[in-house]
Backbone as ProteinMPNN parsed JSONL, in Angstrom:
{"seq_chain_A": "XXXXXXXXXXXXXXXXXXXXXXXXXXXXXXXXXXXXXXXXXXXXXXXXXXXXXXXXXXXXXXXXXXXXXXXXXXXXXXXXXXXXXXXXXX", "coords_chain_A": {"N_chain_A": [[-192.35, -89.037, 34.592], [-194.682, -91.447, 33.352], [-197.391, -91.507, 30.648], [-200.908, -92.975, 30.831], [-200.955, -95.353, 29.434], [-198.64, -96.306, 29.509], [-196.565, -95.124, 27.386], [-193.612, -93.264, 27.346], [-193.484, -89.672, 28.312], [-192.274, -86.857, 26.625], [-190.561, -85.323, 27.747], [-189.07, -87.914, 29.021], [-188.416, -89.152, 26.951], [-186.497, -87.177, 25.962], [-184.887, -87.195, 28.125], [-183.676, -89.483, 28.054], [-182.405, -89.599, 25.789], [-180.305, -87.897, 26.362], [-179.039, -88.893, 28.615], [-178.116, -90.957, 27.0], [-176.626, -89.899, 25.101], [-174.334, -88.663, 27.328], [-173.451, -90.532, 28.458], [-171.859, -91.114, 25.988], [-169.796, -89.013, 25.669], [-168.794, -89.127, 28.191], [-167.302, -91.618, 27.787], [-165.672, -90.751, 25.804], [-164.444, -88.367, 26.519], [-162.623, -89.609, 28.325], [-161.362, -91.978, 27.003], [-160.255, -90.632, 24.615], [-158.739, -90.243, 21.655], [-158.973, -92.934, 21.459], [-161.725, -93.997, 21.807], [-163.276, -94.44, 20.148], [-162.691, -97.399, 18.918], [-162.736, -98.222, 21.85], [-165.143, -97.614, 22.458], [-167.027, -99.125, 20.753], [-165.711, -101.987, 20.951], [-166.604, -102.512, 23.513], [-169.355, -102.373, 23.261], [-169.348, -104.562, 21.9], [-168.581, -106.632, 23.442], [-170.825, -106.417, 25.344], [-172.833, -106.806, 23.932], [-172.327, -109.145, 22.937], [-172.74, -110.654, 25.503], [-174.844, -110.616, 26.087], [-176.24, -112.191, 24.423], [-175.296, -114.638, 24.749], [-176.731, -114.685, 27.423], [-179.026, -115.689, 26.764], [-180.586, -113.753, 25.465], [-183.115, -113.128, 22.86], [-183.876, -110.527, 21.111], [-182.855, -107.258, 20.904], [-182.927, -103.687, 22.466], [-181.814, -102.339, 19.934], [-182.342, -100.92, 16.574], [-181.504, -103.188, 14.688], [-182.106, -105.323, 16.028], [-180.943, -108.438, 16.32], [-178.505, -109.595, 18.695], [-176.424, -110.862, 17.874], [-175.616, -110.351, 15.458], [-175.496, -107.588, 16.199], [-173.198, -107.188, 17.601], [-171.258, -108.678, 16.027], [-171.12, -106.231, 13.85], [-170.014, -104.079, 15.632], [-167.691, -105.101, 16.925], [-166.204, -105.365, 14.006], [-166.227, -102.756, 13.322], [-164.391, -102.267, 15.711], [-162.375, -103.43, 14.98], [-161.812, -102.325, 12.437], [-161.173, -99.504, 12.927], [-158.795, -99.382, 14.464], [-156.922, -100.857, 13.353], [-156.242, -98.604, 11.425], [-156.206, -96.786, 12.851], [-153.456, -97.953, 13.69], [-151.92, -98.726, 11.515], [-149.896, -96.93, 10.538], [-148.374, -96.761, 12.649], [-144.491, -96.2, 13.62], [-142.752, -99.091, 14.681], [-141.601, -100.461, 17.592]], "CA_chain_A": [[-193.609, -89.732, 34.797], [-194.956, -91.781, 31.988], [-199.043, -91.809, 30.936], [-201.725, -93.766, 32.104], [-200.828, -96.296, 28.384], [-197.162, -96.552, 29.37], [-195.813, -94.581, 26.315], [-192.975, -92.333, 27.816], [-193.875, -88.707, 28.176], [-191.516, -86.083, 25.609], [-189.238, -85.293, 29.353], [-188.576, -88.807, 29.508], [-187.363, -89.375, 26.013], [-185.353, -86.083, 25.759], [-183.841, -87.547, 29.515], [-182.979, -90.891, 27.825], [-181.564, -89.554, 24.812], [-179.647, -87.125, 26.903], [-177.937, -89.565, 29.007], [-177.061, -91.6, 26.164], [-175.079, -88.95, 24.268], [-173.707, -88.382, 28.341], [-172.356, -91.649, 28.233], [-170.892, -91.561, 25.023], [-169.093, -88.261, 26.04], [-167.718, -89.313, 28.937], [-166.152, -92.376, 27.116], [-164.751, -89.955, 24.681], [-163.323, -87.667, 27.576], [-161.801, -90.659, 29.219], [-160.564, -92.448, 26.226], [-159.615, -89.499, 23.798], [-158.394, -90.652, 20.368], [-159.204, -94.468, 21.252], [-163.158, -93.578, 21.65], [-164.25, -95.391, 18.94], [-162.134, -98.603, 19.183], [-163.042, -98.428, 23.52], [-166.854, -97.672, 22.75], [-167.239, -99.734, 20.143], [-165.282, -103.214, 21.444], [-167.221, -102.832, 24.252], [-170.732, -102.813, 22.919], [-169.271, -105.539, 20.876], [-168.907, -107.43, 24.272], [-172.051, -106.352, 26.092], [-174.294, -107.311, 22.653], [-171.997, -111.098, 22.93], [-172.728, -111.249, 26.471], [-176.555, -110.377, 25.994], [-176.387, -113.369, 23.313], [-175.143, -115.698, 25.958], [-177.835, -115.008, 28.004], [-180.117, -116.795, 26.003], [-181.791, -112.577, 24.563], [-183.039, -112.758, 21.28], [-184.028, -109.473, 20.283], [-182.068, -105.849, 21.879], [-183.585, -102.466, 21.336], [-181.223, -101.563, 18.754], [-183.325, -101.182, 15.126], [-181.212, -104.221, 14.15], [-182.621, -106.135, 16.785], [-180.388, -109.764, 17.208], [-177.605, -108.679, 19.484], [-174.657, -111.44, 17.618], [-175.6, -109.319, 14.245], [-174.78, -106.311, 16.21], [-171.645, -107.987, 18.248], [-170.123, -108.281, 14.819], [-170.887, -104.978, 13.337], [-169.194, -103.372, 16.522], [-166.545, -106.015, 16.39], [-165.355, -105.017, 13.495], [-165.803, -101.44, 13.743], [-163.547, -101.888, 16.68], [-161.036, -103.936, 14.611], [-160.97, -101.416, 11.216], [-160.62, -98.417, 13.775], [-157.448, -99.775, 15.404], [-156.048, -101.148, 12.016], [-156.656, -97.707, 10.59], [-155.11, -96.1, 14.052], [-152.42, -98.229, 14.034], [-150.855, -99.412, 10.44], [-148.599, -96.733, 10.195], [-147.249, -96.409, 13.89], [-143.857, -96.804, 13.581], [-142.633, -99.944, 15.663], [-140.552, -100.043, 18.481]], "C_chain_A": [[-194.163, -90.13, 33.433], [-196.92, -91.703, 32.119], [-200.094, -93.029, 31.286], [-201.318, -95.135, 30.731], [-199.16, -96.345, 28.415], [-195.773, -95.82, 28.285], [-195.003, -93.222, 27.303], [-193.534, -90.741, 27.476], [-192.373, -87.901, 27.327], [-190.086, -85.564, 26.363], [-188.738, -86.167, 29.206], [-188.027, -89.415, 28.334], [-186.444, -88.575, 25.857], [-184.452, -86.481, 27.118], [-183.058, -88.775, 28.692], [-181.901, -90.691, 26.578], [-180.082, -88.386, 25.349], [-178.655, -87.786, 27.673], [-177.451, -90.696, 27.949], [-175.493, -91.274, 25.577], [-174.269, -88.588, 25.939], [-172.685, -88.873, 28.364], [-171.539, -91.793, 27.196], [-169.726, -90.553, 25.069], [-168.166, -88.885, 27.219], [-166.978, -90.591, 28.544], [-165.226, -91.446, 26.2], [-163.916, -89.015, 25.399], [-162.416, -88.658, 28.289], [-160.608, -91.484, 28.396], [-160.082, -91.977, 24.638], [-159.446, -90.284, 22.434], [-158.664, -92.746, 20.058], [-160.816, -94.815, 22.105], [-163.443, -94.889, 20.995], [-163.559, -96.878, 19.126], [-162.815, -99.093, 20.794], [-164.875, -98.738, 23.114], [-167.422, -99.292, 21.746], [-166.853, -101.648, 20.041], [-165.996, -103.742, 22.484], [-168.82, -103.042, 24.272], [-170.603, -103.793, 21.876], [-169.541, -107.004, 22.19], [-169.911, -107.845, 24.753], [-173.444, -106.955, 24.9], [-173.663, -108.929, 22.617], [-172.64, -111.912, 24.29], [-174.361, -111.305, 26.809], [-177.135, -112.038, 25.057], [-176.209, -114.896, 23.95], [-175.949, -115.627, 26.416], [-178.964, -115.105, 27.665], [-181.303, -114.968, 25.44], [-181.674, -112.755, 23.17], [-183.403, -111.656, 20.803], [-183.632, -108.069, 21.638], [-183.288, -104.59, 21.619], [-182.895, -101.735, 20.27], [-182.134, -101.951, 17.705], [-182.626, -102.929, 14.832], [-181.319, -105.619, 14.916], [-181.981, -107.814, 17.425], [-178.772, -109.131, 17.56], [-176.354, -109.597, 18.696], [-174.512, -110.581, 16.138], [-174.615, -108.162, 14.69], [-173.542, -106.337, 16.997], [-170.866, -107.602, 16.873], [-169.912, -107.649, 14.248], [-169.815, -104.265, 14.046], [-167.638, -104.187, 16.682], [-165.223, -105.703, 15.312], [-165.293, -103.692, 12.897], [-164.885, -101.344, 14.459], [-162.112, -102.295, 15.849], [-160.313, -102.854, 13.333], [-160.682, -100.67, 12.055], [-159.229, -98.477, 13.843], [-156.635, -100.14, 14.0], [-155.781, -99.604, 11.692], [-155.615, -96.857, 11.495], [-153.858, -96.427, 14.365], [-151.378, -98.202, 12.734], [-149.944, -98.207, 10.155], [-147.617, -95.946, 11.396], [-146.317, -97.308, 13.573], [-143.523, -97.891, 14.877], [-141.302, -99.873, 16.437], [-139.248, -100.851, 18.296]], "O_chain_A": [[-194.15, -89.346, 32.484], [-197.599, -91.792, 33.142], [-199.807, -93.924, 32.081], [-201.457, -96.214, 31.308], [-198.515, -96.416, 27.369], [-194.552, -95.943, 28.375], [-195.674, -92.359, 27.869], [-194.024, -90.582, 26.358], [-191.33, -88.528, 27.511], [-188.965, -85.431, 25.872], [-187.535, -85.914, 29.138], [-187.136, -90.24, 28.539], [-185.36, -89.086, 25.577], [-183.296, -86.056, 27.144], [-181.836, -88.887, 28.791], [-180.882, -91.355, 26.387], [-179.065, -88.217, 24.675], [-177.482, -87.434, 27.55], [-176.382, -91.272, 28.153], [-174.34, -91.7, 25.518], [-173.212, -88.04, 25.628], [-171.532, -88.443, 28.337], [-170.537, -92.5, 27.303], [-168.656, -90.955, 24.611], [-166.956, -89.073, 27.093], [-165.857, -90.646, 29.05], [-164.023, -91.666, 26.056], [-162.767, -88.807, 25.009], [-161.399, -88.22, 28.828], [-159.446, -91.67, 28.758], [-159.676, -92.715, 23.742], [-160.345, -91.111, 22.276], [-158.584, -93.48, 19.073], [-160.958, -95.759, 22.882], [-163.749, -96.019, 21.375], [-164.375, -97.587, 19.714], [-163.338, -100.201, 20.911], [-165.585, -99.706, 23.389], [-168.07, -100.248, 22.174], [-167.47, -102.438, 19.327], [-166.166, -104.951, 22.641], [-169.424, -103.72, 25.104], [-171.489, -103.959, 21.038], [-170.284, -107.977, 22.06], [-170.239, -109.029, 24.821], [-174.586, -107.357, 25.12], [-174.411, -109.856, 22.31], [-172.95, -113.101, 24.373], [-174.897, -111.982, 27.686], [-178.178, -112.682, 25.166], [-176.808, -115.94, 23.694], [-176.619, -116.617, 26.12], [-179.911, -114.602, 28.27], [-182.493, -115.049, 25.136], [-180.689, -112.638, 22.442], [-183.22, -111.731, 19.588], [-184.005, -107.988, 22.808], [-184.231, -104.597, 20.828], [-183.314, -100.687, 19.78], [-182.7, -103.044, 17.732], [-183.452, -103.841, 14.797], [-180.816, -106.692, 14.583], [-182.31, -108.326, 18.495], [-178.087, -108.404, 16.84], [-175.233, -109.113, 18.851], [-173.406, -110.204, 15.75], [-173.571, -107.776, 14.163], [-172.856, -105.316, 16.961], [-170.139, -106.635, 16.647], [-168.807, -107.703, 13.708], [-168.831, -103.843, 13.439], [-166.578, -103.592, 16.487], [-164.003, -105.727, 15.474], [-164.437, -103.436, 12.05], [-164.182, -100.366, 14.202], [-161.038, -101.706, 15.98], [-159.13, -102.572, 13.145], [-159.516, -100.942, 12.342], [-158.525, -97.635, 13.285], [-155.625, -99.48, 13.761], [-154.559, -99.478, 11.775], [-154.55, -96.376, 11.109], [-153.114, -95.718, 15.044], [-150.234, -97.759, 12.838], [-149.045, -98.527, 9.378], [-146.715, -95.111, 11.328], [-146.493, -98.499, 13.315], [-143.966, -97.61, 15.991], [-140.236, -99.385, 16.059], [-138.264, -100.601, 18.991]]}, "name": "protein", "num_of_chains": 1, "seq": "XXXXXXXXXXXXXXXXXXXXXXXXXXXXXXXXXXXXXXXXXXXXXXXXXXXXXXXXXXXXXXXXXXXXXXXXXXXXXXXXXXXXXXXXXX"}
C-alpha cells in the first residue's frame, strides 16, 4: 500500500528490489555460465524495443533507453568474445 502522496511505502521498495534480484537469479539458474551474455542481450533488446516505441526516457539513472541498448549490447558482445576466444573449434 503506498501513502496518501504516492511515494511507495519502505515494504514496497524492499518488494521491488526483491523481485528484481529474483529475476536476475532465476536467469542465472536457467542460463548458468551464459547469464551475463542472456541477461544482458536481452535488456539490450527490450531498451531497442522501448526506443521503437517512440519512449524517451526509462527508469534506469541513464535515462535514454538507445544509450542503454548499446551499453548492454556490448556488454553482451565483450562477454561472449571473452567466453568464447579460446574455445577450441570444431
Amino acid at each position: 500500500m503506498t501513502t496518501s502522496d504516492s511515494t511507495p511505502s519502505k515494504a514496497e521498495t524492499f518488494d521491488k528490489l526483491a523481485y528484481t534480484f529474483c529475476k536476475a537469479a532465476l536467469v542465472i539458474v536457467i542460463a548458468r555460465r551464459y547469464a551475463l551474455p542472456v541477461a544482458s542481450g536481452l535488456a539490450a533488446v527490450f531498451y531497442l524495443l522501448t526506443a521503437y516505441c517512440q519512449k524517451k526516457e526509462t527508469h534506469c539513472f541513464l535515462k535514454k533507453p538507445i544509450l542503454i541498448a548499446g551499453i548492454w549490447a556490448v556488454t553482451c558482445g565483450v562477454s561472449l568474445y571473452l567466453m568464447f576466444r579460446n574455445s577450441p573449434h570444431p
